[in-house]
N, C-alpha and C positions, 0 to 999 in steps of 0.2 A: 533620456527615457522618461521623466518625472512629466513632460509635457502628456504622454498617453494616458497617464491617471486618469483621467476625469472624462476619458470617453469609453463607452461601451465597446466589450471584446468587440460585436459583431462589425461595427462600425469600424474597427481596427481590422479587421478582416478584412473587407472591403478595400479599406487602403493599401492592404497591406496587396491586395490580385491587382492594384492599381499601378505598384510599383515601390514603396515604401517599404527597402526591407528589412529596416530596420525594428518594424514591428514584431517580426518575427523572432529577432531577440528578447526583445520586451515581454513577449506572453511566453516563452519561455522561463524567462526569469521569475515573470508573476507567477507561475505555476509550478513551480520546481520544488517551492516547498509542499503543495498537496499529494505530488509524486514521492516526497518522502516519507510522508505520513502515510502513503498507502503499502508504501515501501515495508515501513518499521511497521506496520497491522500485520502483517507476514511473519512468522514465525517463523525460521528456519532455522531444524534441529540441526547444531552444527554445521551449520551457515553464516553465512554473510549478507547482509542488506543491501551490499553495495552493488549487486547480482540484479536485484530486484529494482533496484533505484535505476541503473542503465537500463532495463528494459522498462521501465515507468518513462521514461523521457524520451525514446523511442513511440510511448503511447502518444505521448504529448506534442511529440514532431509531427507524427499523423495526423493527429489531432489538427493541428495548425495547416498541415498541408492539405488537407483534404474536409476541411468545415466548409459547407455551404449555410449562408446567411438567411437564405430566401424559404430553409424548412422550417418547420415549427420547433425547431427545439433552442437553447442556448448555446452556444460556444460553451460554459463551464460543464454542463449536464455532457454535451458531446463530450469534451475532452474527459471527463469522467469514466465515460464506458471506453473510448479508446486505451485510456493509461489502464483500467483494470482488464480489461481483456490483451493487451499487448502481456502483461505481470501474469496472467490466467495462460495464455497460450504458451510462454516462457516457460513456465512449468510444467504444462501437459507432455509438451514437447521434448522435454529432457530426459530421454528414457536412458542416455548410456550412463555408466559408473560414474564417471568424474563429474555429472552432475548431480549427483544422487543427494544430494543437500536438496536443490531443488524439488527434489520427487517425493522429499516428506513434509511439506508444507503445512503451516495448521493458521487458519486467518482465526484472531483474535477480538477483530473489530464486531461486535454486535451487530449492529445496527448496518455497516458497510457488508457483514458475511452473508444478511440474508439479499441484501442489494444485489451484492459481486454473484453471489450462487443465483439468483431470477435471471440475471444479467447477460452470465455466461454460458446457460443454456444456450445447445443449438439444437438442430433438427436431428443432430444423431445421440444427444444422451436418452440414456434412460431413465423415463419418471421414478423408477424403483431403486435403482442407486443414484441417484440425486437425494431421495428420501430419507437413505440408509446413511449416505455423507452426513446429512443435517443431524440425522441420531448420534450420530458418532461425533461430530463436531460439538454437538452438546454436552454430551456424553465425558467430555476430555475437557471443556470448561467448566463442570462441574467438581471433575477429579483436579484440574489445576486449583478449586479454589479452596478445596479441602486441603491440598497437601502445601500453599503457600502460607508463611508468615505473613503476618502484617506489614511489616517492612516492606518485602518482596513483592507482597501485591500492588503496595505503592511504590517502589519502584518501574513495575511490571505498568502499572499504568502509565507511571509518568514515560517510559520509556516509547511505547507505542506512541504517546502523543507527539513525540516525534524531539523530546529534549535531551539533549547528552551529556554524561556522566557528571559533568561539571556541573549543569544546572539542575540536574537531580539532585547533589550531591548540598548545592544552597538552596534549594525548596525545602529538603527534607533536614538540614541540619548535620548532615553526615560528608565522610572526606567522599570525594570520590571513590578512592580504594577502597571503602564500605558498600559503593553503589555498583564498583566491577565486582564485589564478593556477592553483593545478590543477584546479582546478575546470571554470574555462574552457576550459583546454586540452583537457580531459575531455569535455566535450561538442564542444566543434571537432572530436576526433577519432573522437566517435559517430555525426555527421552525415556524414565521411566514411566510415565503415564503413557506416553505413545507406543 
């Protein structure tokens, strides 16, 4: 797989509709960790990530099976709106009970919330609650930053960045079992903010 390195996705694309399909594992793998970053940028109140992560690589498969080389965009930018809107329609989609984790979502990624929300617009939201989402979406990282410790916010970060307990736990100097206690806490205090 180390031989792909050093050539461009689209060019791996290409070889990949030529008959090479071993490519297709390969940007899978290249990508697997941005689907879990976008994964863990998902809040889910009494949730699991792993939810989110399966339907991320679901983006990604798309992504792979259905990139054309010949438009103007990149292969990473494509597979960007494929894995966010595959993680976007996973949750829209979820209206019954046993997925009701899914149905109270809260994206924490700045920068990727206003991306994902431009992104995910179609032709049937409406401008006015899309507008009233953004209030409210602020509105709750506002109240999250007031009601977190210091600690917490720094795990909170580190956590979305996509590193697990362990390695929060030697970044910040604390056992693990300090980094699952903020953790907890962290969501206890999202559910009551939400």
């Amino acid at each position: 797989m180390c031989r792909y390195n050093e050539t461009e996705d689209e060019v791996l694309i290409q070889r990949l509709r030529a008959g090479e399909s071993m490519i297709a594992d390969y940007l899978m793998e290249k990508y697997k960790g941005l689907v879990r970053k976008k994964a863990r940028a998902m809040f889910l109140i009494g949730g699991d990530t792993d939810d989110l992560i399966q339907e991320g690589m679901i983006g990604l498969f798309k992504a792979v099976r259905d990139y054309q080389p010949d438009r103007e965009t990149s292969f990473q930018s494509f597979a960007n709106m494929c894995i966010d809107r595959q993680i976007y329609s996973a949750i829209k989609s979820s209206n019954r009970q046993k997925h009701q984790p899914l149905n109270t979502y809260i994206s924490l990624s700045d920068r990727e919330m206003e991306e994902n929300l431009r992104d995910s617009c179609t032709e049937h939201d409406n401008p006015e609650a899309i507008l009233i989402d953004r209030e409210n979406v602020t509105a709750l990282k506002k109240e999250m930053k007031k009601s977190l410790s210091s600690l917490e916010n720094q795990v909170f970060q580190l956590y979305i960045a996509g590193n697990g307990y362990v390695e929060i736990a030697e970044i910040l100097g604390k056992t693990p079992k300090a980094v699952d206690n903020a953790l907890r806490r962290i969501r206890k205090k999202m559910k009551r903010c939400f």
